[in-house]
C-alpha positions as CSV (number, residue, x, y, z in Angstrom):
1,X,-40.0,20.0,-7.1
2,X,-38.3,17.0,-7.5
3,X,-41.7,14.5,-7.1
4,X,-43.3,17.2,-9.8
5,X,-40.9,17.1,-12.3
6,X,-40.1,13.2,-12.7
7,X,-43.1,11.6,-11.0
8,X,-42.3,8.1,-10.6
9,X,-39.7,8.0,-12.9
10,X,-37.1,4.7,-12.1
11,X,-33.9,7.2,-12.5
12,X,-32.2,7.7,-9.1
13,X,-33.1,10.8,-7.7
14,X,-30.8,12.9,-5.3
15,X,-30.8,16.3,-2.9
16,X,-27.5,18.0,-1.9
17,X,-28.3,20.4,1.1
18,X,-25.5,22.5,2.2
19,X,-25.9,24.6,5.4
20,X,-24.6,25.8,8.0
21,X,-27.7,25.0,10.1
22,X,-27.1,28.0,12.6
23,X,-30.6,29.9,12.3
24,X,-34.2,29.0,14.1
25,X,-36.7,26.9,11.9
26,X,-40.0,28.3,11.0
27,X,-42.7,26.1,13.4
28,X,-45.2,24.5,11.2
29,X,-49.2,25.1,11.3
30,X,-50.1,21.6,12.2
31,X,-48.1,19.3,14.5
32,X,-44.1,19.3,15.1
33,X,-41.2,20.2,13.5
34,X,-40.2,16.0,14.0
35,X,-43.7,15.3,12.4
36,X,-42.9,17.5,9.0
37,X,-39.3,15.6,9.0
38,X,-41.3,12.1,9.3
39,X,-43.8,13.4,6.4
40,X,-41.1,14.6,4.0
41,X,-38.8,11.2,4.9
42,X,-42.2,9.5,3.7
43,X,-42.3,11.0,0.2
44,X,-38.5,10.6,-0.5
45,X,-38.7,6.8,0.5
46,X,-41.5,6.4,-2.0
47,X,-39.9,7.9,-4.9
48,X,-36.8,6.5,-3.8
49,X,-35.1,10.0,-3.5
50,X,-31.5,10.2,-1.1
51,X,-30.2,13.4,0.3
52,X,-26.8,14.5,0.9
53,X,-26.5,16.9,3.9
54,X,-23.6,18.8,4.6
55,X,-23.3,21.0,7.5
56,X,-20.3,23.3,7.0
57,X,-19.4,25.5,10.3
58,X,-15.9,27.3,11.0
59,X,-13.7,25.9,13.9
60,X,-14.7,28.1,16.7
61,X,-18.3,28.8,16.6
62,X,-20.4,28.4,19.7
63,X,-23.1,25.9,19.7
64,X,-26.5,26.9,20.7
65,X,-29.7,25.2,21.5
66,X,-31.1,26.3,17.6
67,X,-27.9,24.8,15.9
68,X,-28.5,21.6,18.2
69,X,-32.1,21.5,17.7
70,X,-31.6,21.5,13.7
71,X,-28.4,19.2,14.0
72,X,-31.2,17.0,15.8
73,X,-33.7,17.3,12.5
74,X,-30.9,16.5,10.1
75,X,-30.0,13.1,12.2
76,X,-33.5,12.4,12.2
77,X,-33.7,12.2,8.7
78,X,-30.5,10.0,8.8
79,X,-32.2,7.5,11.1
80,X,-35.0,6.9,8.6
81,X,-32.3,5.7,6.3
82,X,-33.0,8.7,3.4
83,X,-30.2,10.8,4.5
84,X,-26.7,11.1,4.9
85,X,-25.1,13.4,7.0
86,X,-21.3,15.3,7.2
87,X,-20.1,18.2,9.5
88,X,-16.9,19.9,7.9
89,X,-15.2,22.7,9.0
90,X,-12.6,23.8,6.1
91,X,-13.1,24.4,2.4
92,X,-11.4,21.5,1.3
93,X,-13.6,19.0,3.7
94,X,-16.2,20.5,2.1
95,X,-14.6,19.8,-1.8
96,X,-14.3,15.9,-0.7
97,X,-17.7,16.0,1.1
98,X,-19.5,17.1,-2.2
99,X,-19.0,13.4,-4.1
100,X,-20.5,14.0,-7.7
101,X,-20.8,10.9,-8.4
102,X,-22.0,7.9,-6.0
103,X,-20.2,4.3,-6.4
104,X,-23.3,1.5,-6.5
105,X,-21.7,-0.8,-4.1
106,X,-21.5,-4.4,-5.8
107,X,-21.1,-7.7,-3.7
108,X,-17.4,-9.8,-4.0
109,X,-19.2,-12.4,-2.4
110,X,-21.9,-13.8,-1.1
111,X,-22.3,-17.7,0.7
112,X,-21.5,-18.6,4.1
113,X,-19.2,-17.7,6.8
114,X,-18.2,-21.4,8.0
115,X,-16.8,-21.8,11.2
116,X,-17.5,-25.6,11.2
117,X,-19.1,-28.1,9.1
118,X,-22.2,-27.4,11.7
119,X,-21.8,-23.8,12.1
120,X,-22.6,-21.8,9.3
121,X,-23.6,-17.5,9.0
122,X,-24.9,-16.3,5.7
123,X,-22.8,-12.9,5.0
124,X,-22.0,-10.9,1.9
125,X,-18.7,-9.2,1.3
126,X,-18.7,-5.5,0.0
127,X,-15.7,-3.3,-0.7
128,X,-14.8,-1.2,2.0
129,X,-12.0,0.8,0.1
130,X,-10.4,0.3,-3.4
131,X,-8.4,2.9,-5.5
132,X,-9.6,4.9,-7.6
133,X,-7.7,4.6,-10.9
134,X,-6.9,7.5,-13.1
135,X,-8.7,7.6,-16.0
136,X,-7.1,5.7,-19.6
137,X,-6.9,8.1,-22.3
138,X,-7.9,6.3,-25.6
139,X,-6.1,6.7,-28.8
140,X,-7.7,9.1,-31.0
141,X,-7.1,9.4,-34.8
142,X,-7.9,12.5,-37.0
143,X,-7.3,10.5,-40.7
144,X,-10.9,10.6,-40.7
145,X,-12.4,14.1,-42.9
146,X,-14.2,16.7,-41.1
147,X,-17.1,16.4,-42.7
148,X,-17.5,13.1,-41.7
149,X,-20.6,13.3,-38.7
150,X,-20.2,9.8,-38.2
151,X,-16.1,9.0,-37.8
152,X,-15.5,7.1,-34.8
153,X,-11.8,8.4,-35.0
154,X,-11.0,5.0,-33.1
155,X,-7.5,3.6,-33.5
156,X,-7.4,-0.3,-33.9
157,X,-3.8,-2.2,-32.8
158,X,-2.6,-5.4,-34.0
159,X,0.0,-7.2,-33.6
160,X,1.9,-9.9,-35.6
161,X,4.4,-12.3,-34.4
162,X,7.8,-13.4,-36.2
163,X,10.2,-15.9,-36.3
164,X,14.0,-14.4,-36.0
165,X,15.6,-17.1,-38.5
166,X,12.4,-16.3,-40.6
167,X,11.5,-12.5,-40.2
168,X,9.3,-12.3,-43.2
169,X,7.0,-14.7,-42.1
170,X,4.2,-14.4,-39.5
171,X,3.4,-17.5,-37.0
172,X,0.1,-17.9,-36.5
173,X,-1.4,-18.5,-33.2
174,X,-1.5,-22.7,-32.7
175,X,2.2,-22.2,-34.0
176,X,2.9,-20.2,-30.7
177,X,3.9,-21.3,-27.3
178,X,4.4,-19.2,-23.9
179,X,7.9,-19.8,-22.3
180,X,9.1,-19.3,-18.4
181,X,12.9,-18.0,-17.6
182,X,13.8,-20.9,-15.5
183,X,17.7,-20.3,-14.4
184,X,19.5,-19.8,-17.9
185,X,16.7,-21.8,-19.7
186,X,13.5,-21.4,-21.3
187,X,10.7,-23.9,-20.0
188,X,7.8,-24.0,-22.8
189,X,4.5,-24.5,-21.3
190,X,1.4,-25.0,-23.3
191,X,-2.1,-23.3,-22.9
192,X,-3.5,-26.9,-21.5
193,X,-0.2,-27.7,-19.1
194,X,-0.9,-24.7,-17.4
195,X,-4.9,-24.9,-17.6
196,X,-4.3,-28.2,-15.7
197,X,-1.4,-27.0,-13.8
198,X,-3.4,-24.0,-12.1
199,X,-4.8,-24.3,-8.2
200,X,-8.6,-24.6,-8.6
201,X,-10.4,-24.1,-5.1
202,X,-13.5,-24.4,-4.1
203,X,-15.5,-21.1,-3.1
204,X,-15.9,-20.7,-0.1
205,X,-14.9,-18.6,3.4
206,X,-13.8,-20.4,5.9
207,X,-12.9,-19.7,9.8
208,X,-9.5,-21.1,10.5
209,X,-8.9,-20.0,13.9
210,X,-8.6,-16.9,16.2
211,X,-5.8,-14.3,17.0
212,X,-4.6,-11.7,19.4
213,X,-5.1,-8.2,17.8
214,X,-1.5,-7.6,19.1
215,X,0.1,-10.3,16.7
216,X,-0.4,-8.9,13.6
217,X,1.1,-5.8,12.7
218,X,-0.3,-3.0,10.6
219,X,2.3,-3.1,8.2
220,X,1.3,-6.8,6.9
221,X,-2.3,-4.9,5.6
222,X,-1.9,-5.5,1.9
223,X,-4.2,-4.3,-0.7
224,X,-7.8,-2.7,-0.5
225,X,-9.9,-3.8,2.8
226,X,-13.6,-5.5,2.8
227,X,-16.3,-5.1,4.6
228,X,-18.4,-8.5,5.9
229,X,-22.0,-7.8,6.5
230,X,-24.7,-10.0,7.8
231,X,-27.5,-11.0,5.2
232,X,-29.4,-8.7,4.6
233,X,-33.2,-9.2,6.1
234,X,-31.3,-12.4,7.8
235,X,-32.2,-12.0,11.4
236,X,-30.4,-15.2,12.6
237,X,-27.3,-13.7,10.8
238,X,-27.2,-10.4,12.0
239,X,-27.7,-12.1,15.6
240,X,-24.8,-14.4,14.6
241,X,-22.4,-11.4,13.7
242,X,-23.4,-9.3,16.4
243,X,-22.9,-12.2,19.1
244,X,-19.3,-13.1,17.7
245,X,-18.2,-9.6,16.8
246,X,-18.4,-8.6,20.1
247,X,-16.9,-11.2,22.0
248,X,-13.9,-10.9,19.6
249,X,-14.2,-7.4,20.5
250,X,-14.0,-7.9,24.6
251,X,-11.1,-10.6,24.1
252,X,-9.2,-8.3,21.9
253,X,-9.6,-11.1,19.4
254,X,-9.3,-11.8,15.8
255,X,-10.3,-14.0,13.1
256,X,-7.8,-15.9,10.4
257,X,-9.6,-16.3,7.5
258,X,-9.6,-18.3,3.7
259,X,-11.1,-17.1,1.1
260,X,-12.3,-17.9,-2.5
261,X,-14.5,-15.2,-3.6
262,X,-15.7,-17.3,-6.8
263,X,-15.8,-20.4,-8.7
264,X,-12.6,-21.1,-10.4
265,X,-10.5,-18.6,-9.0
266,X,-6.8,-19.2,-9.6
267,X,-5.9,-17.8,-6.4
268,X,-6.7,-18.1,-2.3
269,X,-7.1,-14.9,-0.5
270,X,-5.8,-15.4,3.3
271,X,-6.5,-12.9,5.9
272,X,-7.7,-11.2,9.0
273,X,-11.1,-10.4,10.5
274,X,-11.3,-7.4,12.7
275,X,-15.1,-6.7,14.2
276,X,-16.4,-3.4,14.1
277,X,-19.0,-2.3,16.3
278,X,-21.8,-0.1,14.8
279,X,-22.4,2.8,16.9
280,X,-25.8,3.5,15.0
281,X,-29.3,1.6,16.4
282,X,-30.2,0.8,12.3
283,X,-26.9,-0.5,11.3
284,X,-26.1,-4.0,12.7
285,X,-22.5,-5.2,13.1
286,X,-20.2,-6.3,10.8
287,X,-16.4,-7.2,10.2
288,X,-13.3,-5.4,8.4
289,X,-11.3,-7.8,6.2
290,X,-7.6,-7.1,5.2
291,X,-5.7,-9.8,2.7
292,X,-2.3,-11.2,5.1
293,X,0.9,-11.6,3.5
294,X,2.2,-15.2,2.7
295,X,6.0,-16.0,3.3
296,X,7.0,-15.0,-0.5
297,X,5.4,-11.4,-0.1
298,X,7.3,-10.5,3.4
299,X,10.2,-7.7,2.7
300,X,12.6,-8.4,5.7
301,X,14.9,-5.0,6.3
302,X,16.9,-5.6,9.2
303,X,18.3,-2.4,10.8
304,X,20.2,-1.6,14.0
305,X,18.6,0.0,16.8
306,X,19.5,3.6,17.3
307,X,20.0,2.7,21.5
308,X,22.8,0.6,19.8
309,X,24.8,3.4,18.4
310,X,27.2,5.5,20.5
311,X,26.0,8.6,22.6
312,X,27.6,11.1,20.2
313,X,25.5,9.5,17.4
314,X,22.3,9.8,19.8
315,X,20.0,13.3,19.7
316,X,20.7,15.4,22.6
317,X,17.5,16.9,25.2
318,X,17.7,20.0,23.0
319,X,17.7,18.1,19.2
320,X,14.5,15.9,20.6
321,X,12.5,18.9,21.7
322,X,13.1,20.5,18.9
323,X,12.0,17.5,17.0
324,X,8.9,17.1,19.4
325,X,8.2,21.1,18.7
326,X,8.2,19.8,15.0
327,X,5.5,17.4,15.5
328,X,2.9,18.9,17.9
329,X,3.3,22.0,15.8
330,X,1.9,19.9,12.4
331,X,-0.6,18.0,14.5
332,X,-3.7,16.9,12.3
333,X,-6.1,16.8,14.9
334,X,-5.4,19.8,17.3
335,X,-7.1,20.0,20.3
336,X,-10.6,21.9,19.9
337,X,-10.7,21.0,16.3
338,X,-12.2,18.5,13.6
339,X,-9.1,16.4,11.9
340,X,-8.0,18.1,9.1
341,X,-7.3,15.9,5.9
342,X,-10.0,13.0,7.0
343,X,-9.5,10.3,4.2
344,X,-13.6,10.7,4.1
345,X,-13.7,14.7,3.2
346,X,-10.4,14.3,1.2
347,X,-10.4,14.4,-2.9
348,X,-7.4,12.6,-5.1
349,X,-6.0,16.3,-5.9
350,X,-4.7,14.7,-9.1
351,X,-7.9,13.5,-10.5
352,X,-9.5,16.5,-9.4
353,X,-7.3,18.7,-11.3
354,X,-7.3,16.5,-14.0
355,X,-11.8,16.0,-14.7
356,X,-11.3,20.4,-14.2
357,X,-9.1,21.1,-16.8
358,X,-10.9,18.3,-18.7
359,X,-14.1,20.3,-18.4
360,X,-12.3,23.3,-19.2
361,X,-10.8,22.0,-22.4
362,X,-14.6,20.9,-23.5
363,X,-15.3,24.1,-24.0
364,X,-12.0,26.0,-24.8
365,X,-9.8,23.5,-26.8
366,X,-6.8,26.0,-26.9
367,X,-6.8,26.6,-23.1
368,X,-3.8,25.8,-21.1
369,X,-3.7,23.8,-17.3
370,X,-5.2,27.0,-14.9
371,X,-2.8,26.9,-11.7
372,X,-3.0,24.7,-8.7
373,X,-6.5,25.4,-7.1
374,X,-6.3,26.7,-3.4
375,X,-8.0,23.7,-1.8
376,X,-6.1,21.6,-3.4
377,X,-3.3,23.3,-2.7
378,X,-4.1,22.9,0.5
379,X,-4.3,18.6,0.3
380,X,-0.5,18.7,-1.3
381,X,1.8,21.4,0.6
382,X,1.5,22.0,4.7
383,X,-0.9,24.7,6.0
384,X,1.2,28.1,4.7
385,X,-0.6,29.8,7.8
386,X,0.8,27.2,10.4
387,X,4.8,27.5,8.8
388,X,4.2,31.1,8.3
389,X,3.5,31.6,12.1
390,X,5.7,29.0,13.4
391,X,8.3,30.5,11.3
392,X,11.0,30.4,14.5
393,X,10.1,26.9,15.3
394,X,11.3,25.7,12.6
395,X,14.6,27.7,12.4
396,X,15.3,26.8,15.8
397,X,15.4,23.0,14.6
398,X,17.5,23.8,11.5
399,X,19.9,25.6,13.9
400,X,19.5,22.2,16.4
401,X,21.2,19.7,14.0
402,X,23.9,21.0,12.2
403,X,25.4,19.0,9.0
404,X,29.0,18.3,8.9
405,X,30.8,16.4,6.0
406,X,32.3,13.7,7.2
407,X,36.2,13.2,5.7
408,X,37.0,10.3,6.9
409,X,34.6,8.3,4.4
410,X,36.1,11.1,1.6
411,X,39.5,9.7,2.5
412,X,38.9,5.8,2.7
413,X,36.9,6.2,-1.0
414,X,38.7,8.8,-2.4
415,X,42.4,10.0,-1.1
416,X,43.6,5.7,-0.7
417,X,42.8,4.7,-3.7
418,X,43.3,7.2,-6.1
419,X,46.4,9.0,-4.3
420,X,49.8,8.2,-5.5
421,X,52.8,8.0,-3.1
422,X,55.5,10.1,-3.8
423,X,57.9,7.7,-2.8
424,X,57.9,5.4,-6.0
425,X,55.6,7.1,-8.4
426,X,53.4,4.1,-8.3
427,X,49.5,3.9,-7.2
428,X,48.7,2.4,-3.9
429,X,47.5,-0.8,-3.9
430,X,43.4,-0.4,-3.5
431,X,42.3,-2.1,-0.1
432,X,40.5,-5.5,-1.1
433,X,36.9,-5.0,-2.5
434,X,35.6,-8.1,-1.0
435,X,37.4,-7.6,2.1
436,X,35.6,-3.9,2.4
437,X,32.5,-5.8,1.6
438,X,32.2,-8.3,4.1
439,X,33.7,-6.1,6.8
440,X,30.8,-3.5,6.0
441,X,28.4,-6.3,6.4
442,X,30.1,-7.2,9.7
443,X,29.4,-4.1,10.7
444,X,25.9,-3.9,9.6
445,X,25.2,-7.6,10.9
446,X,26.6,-8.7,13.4
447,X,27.2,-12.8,13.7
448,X,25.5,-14.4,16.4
449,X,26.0,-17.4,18.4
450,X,23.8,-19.4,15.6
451,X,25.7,-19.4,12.3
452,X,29.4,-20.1,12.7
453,X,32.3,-19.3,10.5
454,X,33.8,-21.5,7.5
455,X,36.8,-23.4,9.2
456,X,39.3,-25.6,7.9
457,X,37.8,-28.8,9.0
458,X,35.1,-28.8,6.4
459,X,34.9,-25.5,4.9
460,X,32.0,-26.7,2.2
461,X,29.6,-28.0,5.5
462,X,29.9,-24.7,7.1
463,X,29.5,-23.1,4.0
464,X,25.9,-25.1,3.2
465,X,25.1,-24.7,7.3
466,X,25.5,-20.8,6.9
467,X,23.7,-20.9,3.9
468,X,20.4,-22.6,5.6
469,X,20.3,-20.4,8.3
470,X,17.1,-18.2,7.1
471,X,17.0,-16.2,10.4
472,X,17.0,-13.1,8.2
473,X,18.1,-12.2,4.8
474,X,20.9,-11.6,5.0
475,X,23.0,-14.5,6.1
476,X,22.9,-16.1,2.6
477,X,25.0,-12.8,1.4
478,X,27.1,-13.5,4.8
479,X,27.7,-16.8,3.9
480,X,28.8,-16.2,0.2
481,X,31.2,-13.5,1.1
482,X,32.7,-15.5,3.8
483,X,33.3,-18.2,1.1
484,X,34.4,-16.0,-1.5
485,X,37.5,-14.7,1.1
486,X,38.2,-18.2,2.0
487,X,38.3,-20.0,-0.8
488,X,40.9,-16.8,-1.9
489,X,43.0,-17.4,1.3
490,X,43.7,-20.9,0.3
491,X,44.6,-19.9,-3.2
492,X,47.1,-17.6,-2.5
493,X,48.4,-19.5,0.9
494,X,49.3,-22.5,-0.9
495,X,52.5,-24.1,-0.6
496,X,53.4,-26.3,-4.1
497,X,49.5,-26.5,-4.5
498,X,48.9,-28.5,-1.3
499,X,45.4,-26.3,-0.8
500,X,44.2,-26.0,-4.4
501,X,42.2,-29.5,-4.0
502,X,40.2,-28.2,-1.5
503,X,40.1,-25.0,-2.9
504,X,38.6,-26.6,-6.5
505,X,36.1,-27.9,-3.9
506,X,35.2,-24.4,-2.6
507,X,34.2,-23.4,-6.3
508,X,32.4,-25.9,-7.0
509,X,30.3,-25.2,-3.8
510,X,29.7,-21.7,-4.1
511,X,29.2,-22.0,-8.0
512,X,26.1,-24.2,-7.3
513,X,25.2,-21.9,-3.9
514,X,24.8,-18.5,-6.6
515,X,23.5,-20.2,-9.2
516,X,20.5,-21.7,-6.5
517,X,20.5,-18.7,-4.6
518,X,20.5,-16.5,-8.2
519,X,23.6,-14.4,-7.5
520,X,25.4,-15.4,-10.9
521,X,26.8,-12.1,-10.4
522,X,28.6,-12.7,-7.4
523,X,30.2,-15.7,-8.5
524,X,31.2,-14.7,-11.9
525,X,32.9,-11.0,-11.1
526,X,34.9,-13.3,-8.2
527,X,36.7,-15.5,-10.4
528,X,36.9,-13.2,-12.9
529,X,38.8,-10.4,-10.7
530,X,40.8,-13.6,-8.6
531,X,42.2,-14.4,-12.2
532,X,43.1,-10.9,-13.2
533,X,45.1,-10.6,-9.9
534,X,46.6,-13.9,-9.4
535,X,46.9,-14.5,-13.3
536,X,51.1,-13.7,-13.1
């Protein structure tokens, strides 16, 4: 039907089969059912025709020699490279599975793989995942009149740039220069400073050396992930990748990579090379590619261990099984069943629900958004089914950890500082701020054996030795606070202002430590709070 209607037509052309392939196949008049899939494989490749074949069956049903037969047909049209094929068991595996529209995969690079100045593979670099974005709404003006065929309706923005001493006049663009917040000043940089300023690489990938797999975590992954592939038609490539994909494989191995994907590109991509082993005779090897963090991008969050905390803050035998009934009872990928909510079979429900309501307001302008469609329903809130029929287990772990308030805090926040004592009529004194502080972080943090205290030898080096100590991130707070309740100590311990000299000292140092450090806060609300309670 297709061949007949377009001929050779250069659009591309596509088939969606959906089936359940459970039922015996009709045996043809001449030759074998493999010789009609061969012959029919033949005409699509020639017209350049792809097929999409989805085989939707319900967990539970019992295969058979005539479903594995036909499952047998369907690969065989996937091996001669015309065919795609899914299995999906669920309505909503089948919404993903049916992709309206396919993305023409576009190279991000293509060059050599250099492992030395000797040792060069020809690959090209494909996207192996990268978000989908929602789609921009434009602005849209009705000024135009109705009867106007033609109106573009398009809204055009400008902007114009004014001087604050001079708000009536416009400065025009070689008038104009970008400035950087650099502390409490503005740097101006011109269009050529920076031009000449930027890091220009060459492009390029380059091998820099080899890793365990084991050494970097899962959680330094950033952004979408790439796909290396041998040269296409490049035998000696896809011998090349194959030879070092799998002994990176059977030494648990992977590859540190640098990457410019283009001429003048302002920035160096640095990452890691995981191989992936094609399980498919016509697909050769290849690599996965995910972009590493450098030092600036690295969130540190320190946090205790829970085997620190005391037994009574630890989860008793009957609190963990509950918690364990929790998670086997949501389980994904039960036992006798496909995975439900496969990234591959799964649609954004957002854009989904957005492109149906926009192809229901096409065609009724005054309709409002329908309700949330089952299936997708189904992608956003747990399986009603599951909760409905494990409806004890999870009252059993609501009744497993009970929530108590906690008074003490109430009273330490609450009852000491805003009580008043009968005794005098007067307010009690509120505890220290800055001693709560740095006793909270004492708590939180520990000190080790590394990073000492300020003492009175030479309060200003142990102040600048705590401050370099980059173990984690939180030792430069550590260090300020212990400065901040020192250098208050010797103010108010003086005796006929024998400290304040030293003291003046401390200032000075932990004035220049927040202002490098950019904690102007820190410093600033100190002094300003010292004055206010020592002012008298």
């Amino acid at each position: 039907m297709l061949i007949k209607r377009f001929g050779d037509t250069k659009a591309k052309q596509r088939l969606c089969l959906i089936t359940d392939a459970q039922h015996l196949l009709r045996d043809p008049p001449q030759g074998t059912k493999e010789d009609q899939v061969d012959t029919i494989a033949d005409q699509m490749k020639k017209h350049d025709i792809k097929m999409d074949c989805i085989v939707f069956r319900e967990s539970g049903v019992q295969h058979n020699s005539v479903m594995d037969e036909n499952d047998r047909l369907l690969y065989h049209f996937r091996d001669r490279s015309v065919a795609k094929v899914v299995q999906v068991d669920t309505p909503t595996a089948l919404l993903g599975a049916l992709k309206t529209r396919n993305v023409l995969p576009v190279t991000i690079f293509r060059g050599d793989l250099e492992v030395s100045s000797t040792f060069k593979i020809k690959v090209w670099a494909y996207k192996k995942t990268s978000e989908e974005k929602f789609p921009t709404l434009k602005k849209y003006s009705d000024k135009a009149p109705p009867s106007d065929q033609f109106a573009s309706h398009e809204v055009k923005v400008d902007y114009e740039y004014k001087s604050i001493l001079e708000p009536d006049t416009v400065v025009p663009p070689d008038q104009r220069i970008k400035g950087y917040l650099y502390g409490p000043q503005v740097v101006p940089i011109s269009s050529a400073e920076w031009e000449a300023v930027k890091f220009k690489p060459e492009k390029g990938v380059k091998l820099l050396g080899f890793a365990d797999r084991s050494s970097i975590p899962r959680s330094y992954f950033m952004k979408d992930v790439n796909s290396f592939v041998p040269e296409p038609g490049n035998t000696k490539a896809i011998v090349a990748v194959s030879a070092l994909a799998r002994a990176m494989q059977e030494m648990n191995k992977v590859a540190i990579l640098r990457c410019v994907w283009r001429q003048n590109q302002a920035n160096v991509a640095f990452g890691v090379l995981t191989p992936n082993i094609s399980s498919v005779n016509n697909v050769p090897d290849s690599f996965y590619f995910n972009i590493l963090p450098f030092a600036e991008d690295i969130r540190d969050f320190p946090f205790r261990s829970f085997s620190s905390l005391p037994p009574s803050s630890q989860p008793t035998e009957e609190q963990q099984e509950a918690a364990d009934n929790l998670v086997k009872m949501l389980d994904l990928a039960p036992p006798g069943r496909e995975e439900i909510l496969r990234p591959d079979f799964t649609p954004n429900p957002m854009l989904e629900r957005f492109y149906s309501y926009l192809d229901l307001k096409s065609k009724q302008p005054d309709a409002n958004p329908p309700p949330l469609d089952s299936c997708l329903r189904r992608i956003t809130e747990p399986d009603p089914d599951v909760i409905n029929y494990r409806a004890p287990l999870i009252q059993n772990l609501g009744k497993s950890f009970e929530l108590k308030e906690n008074p003490k805090r109430k009273k330490a926040r609450t009852q000491e500082r805003l009580k008043a004592t009968a005794a005098d009529g007067q307010a009690k004194k509120p505890e220290d701020p800055y001693a709560e502080k740095a006793r909270a972080i004492e708590v939180l943090f520990p000190s080790t054996e590394k990073v000492g205290k300020i003492g009175d030898v030479n309060p200003v080096k142990d102040f600048e030795a705590m401050l370099a100590e980059r173990s984690s991130s939180i030792w430069v707070q550590k260090a300020i606070e212990e400065m901040k309740k020192y250098t208050t100590n010797l103010v108010q311990n003086s005796l006929q202002g024998d400290y304040y000299e030293k003291a003046l000292e401390c200032f000075v140092a932990l004035r220049k430590a927040c202002i490098i450090e950019q904690e102007p806060e820190e410093y600033n609300q100190f002094v300003t709070k010292l004055y206010e309670r020592l002012k008298k």
